[in-house]
Phi, psi and omega in degrees: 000356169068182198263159197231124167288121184284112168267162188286186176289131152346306196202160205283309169323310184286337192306289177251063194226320180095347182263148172264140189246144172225184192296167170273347157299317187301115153019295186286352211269026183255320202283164168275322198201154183230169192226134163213153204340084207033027169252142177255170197223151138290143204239143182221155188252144211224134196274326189269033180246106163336132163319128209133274210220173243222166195234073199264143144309137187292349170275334158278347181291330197280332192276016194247000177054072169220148154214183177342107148083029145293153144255167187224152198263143193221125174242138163308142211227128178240120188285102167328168175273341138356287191306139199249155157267175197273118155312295193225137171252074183294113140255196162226152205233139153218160160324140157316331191253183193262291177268150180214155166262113190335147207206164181223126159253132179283103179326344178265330168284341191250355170268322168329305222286324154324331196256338160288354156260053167303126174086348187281123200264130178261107183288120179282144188073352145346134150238157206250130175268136165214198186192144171274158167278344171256027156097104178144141155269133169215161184261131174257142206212103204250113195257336201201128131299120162225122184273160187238133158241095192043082192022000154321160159233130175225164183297172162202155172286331192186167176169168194279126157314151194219132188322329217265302184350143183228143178237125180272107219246141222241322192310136174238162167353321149285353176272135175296349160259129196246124181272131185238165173057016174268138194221169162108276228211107163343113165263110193275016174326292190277050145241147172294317189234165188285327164228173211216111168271082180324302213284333188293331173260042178061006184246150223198126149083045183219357213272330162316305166296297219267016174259311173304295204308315177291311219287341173270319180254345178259337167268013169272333193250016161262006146268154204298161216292326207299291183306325181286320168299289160332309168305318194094323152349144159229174195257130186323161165253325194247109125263150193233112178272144159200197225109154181311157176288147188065037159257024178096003171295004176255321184314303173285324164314300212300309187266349141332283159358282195280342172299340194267146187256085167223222202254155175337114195294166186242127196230128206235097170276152212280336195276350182265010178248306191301107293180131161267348152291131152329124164086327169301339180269328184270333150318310148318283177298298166340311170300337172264001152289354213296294184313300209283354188275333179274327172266359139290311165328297146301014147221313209124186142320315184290347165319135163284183212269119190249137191218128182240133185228104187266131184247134177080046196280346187296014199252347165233033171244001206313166155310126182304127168109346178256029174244122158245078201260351182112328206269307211073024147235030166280309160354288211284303194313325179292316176306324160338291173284327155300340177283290193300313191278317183221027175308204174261358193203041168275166179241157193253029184248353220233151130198131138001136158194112219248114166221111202220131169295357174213070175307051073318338157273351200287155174272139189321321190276008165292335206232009159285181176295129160119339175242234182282065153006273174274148184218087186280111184258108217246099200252228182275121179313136163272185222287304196290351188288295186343299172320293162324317193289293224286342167312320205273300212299342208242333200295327165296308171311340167263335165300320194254030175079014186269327171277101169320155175304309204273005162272144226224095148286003181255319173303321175288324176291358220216254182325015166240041193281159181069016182241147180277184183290306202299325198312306200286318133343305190272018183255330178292303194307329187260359138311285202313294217301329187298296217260016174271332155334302201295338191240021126305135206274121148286349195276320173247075213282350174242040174302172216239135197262108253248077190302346183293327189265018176263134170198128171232157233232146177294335156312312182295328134328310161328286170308344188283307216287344168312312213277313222251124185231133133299136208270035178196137170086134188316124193314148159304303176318311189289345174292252217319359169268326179283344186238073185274006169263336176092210178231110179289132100342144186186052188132151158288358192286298185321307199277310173294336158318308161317292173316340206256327175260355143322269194295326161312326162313306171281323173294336179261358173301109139113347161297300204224147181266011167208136193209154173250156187204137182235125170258194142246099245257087165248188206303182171301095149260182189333306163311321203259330199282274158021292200274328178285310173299333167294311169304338169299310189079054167245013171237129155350119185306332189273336184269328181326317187273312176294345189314303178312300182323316184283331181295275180318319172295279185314327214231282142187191191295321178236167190228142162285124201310310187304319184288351196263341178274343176302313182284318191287317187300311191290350169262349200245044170278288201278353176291122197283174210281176184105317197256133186269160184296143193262123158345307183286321186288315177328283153001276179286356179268285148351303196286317180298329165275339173254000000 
C-alpha cells in the first residue's frame, strides 16, 4: 500500500489509544489492522490526520525506529483463523519517558485499564503507551505470550487480547515502579528466566541439592510478598553449602548468583574481611550490607534481592572462643554477622550463601533457623550425576565433531565412582589432551595441523582414567592387596561373623564416618580346614584329608587362618605354577615352620 509519512498523534486520547491513525481519505482506511516490521496496531481514520500520513504515539515511533516526518512502509494485516488468544501476558510496566519518578500502582486498577484493548492484536516484545485514571502515562513493555492448549501454557509470538486474559506484572526492586496488590498467580520475577536448566548452567549430578535449594530457599519468594504476608512467613536469609573439595559448591553459588534477578552477587572470600587494624574487619561486613541496608530502607519489601556470596567462610565463623589470638576478633566478626542476618535491624532483602569444607568448625549459632538455615551437603555425584558432568564436559567436543563414535559416557560414568566433578573435568582435559597429542607432528612442529583427525577416542579416555585417581573412597589396589585370597567361607563360624559386621556397617551409616569394632576371630577346626583347602584348590581333591591329617598331626586340632595360609604360600615356593602341592612338599613345609 506504499509509504506514508509519519506524523505526530492528534490529540492525547489518540495518543494512549495503540491505535494508529490515517487520513479518512486514505486507501486503508477500509482495513481493521495494519503491519509494519513485524507489529501489528489497529487501525482508524482520524479527520485531523493529513492526507499521506500515518499518525503514530512516540512509543510506537520508538519501537518502529522512526521519527516525525519518516517515511513508513504500512500493510494491510489479515488475521488468520488461527491466530489464538492470549491466556497470560508477562510484562513490565514504565514511565513513558526513560526517567520517571517512583510511583506504587495498583494491579488492579492497570489490568482495568489494559483490558480496554480487548480485540486489539498483541506483538511479543510490543510496547503499548496507556494512562490511569489516577494520574500518569505508562508503558506497557510485553516480554512473553502465553495461550492455553488442553491446559498446557505454551508460548505464541502474538495473538488477540481477550476479556478473559490475565496479566503478570515483571517489575522488581529495581524498577521505580511498583505494582502493588498483584495476587493470584506464581511469579517468576526472581528468575532471569522463565525456566531453569541445571545442565544448561554447567551443573551436572546436584538436581537432588538444587531441588532442596528452591523449595527452602526460593519459593516463598517467587510469590508475590501479598502472599507471604499471609502466610506469616519469612523468607530464608543463609544457605551453607558444604562437602569435600571439588564437588561443585562454588560453582553452584556462582549460578545461583547469575540466575536470580537481583543485583549483581557480591563474592567474599572469607581471610579476606580480616582486616589487622581495630574495628576494620567488622567494618568490612558492615560495608557488605550497605547497598542492601540503604534500599531496604528506601523500598521495603519491594527492594531488590542482594545475594553476598562467602567462599571460605569457616575462615572468619569459627566457634566463638576458639580462636585465641589476644584480639577477639573472629568473635565481633561472627557477632557482626549475626547482628546484620537475624538482628533486631536485620534485613529481608539479602541472602547469604555460605561455602566451607569443614562445618565443624563453624559457630553454632550461626547454622539455627533465620541465619544460615538450609544446609546443603554437597558430596560425590552418583553414577547417574556422573553421567550428567561427563555430558557438560563433552558437549563441545560433540558439537564439533571431536568426540568419537565409539565413546560409552554411561560406561565412563559407571567406572568413575568416588571422583568429584572437578576429577571428571580433569579426566576429560587429559583425554582430550591425549588425543591432541596423537596429531602433532614432533618431527615437524610447524606442519600445518589436520582439524578433521583430532579425535577423541575411547582408548583416551582409558588411558586418562590410568592417570587422574580420585582423592576420596579406598584405593582399589590397596582392598585387593589386603585380600589376595579373596573371601573363603569356611564354616558357620565365619557366616555369623560376616552377618555380625554386615549389620554393624548398617547400623552405623550415617551415625558415625568412622568406628572401630573388635571381634574375636577363631581358629580352624577339621571340618573349616576342608572347606579352605577346597576353595584355594592348591591340593588334589584325593590328597585334601591327607592333607589335614598332616597338618592337625604336625601342628595341632585347630589352626588359625592367617597361619595356615602363611603355610600354603611357603610350601607353593618350589612348586611350579599351574601344579598343585605334592603331599611330601605340604609335609616338609609343616616340620620346617613349626
Amino acid at each position: 500500500m506504499g509509504s506514508r509519512v509519519v506524523d505526530n498523534c492528534p490529540d492525547k486520547a489518540t495518543a494512549t489509544s495503540n491505535f494508529v491513525y490515517v487520513s479518512e481519505a486514505d486507501e486503508l482506511g477500509g482495513y481493521k489492522y495494519v503491519e509494519s516490521t513485524g507489529f501489528v496496531f489497529g487501525l482508524r481514520a482520524h479527520a485531523l490526520v493529513p492526507d499521506g500520513s500515518v499518525a503514530l504515539n512516540g512509543v510506537q515511533r520508538r519501537i518502529l525506529r522512526v521519527a516525525a516526518k519518516d517515511g513508513l512502509e504500512l500493510r494491510p494485516y489479515r488475521p488468520p483463523k488461527d491466530l489464538p488468544f492470549v491466556a497470560m501476558v508477562y510484562a513490565k510496566v514504565t514511565g513513558v519517558l526513560d526517567k520517571v519518578r517512583p510511583a506504587e500502582v495498583q494491579s488492579e486498577e492497570l489490568i482495568n485499564r489494559l483490558l480496554k484493548f480487548k480485540g486489539q492484536i498483541l506483538t511479543k516484545n510490543q510496547h503499548v503507551a496507556f494512562d490511569l485514571d489516577s494520574g500518569g502515562n505508562y508503558k506497557l513493555m510485553i516480554e512473553q505470550l502465553l495461550i492455553d492448549v488442553e491446559g498446557k501454557s505454551l508460548d505464541t509470538p502474538r495473538g488477540f487480547l481477550a476479556e478473559n486474559t490475565a496479566f503478570i506484572f515483571t517489575n522488581d526492586g529495581s524498577s521505580p515502579i511498583t505494582i502493588a496488590g498483584q495476587k493470584g498467580y506464581a511469579s517468576s520475577q526472581i528468575f532471569k528466566t522463565k525456566t531453569i536448566s541445571f545442565e544448561s548452567l554447567g551443573i551436572g549430578g546436584l538436581d537432588k541439592q538444587f531441588e532442596a535449594i528452591f523449595r527452602r530457599a526460593f519459593a516463598s519468594r517467587v510469590f508475590p510478598a501479598s502472599i507471604t504476608q499471609r502466610l506469616g512467613i519469612k523468607h530464608v536469609k543463609g544457605i551453607l553449602l558444604y562437602g569435600p573439595p571439588g564437588t561443585g559448591k562454588t560453582l553452584i553459588a556462582r549460578q545461583i548468583g547469575k540466575m536470580l534477578n537481583g543485583k549483581e552477587p557480591k563474592i567474599v572470600n572469607g581471610p579476606e574481611v580480616l582486616n589487622k587494624f581495630v574495628g576494620q574487619s567488622e567494618e568490612n561486613i558492615r560495608n557488605l550490607f550497605a547497598d542492601a541496608d540503604a534500599e531496604f530502607k528506601a523500598k521495603g519489601d519491594a527492594s531488590a534481592l542482594h545475594i553476598i556470596i562467602f567462599d571460605e567462610i569457616d575462615a572468619i565463623c569459627k566457634q566463638r572462643g576458639s580462636v585465641r589470638d589476644g584480639s577477639g576478633v573472629h568473635d565481633t566478626v561472627v557477632n557482626q554477622l549475626l547482628t546484620k542476618i537475624d538482628g533486631v535491624d536485620s534485613l529481608n532483602n539479602i541472602l547469604l550463601i555460605g561455602m566451607t569444607n569443614r562445618k565443624d568448625m563453624l559457630d553454632e549459632a550461626l547454622l539455627r533457623p533465620g541465619r544460615l538455615e538450609v544446609l546443603i551437603e554437597i558430596g560425590l555425584p552418583d553414577e547417574k550425576g556422573r553421567l550428567q558432568i561427563f555430558k557438560i564436559h563433552t558437549s563441545k567436543m560433540s558439537e564439533n565433531a571431536f568426540l568419537a563414535q565409539g565413546v560409552d559416557l554411561e560406561r565412563l560414568a559407571e567406572i568413575t565412582k568416588n571422583f568429584s566433578g572437578a576429577e571428571i573435568e580433569g579426566l576429560v582435559k587429559d583425554a582430550a589432551a591425549y588425543a591432541l597429542n596423537r596429531n602433532i607432528n614432533f618431527d615437524d612442529l610447524h606442519a600445518p595441523l589436520e582439524e578433521e583427525n583430532i579425535k577423541v577416542t575411547m582408548h583416551d579416555f582409558e588411558k586418562a582414567f590410568e592417570e587422574v585417581k580420585p582423592a576420596f573412597g579406598a584405593s582399589t589396589e590397596a582392598l585387593e592387596s589386603y585380600r589376595t585370597h579373596g573371601i573363603i567361607p569356611c564354616g558357620e563360624a565365619f557366616d555369623h561373623l560376616r552377618e555380625t559386621l554386615t549389620t554393624l556397617v548398617q547400623q552405623s551409616m550415617g551415625l558415625a564416618e568412622v568406628f572401630n569394632v573388635s571381634l574375636h576371630v577363631p581358629s580352624l577346626r577339621v571340618d573349616e580346614m576342608v572347606k579352605v583347602l577346597r576353595h584355594l584348590d592348591c591340593f588334589s581333591v584325593m590328597d585334601i584329608p591327607q592333607a589335614v591329617d598332616l597338618l592337625t598331626s604336625i601342628s595341632s586340632k585347630v589352626v588359625p587362618m592367617k597361619k595356615l595360609l602363611l603355610w600354603l604360600e611357603m610350601a607353593r615356593q618350589d612348586v611350579p605354577e599351574g601344579q598343585k602341592i605334592p603331599l611330601a612338599r605340604w609335609e616338609q613345609a609343616l616340620r620346617d615352620l613349626s
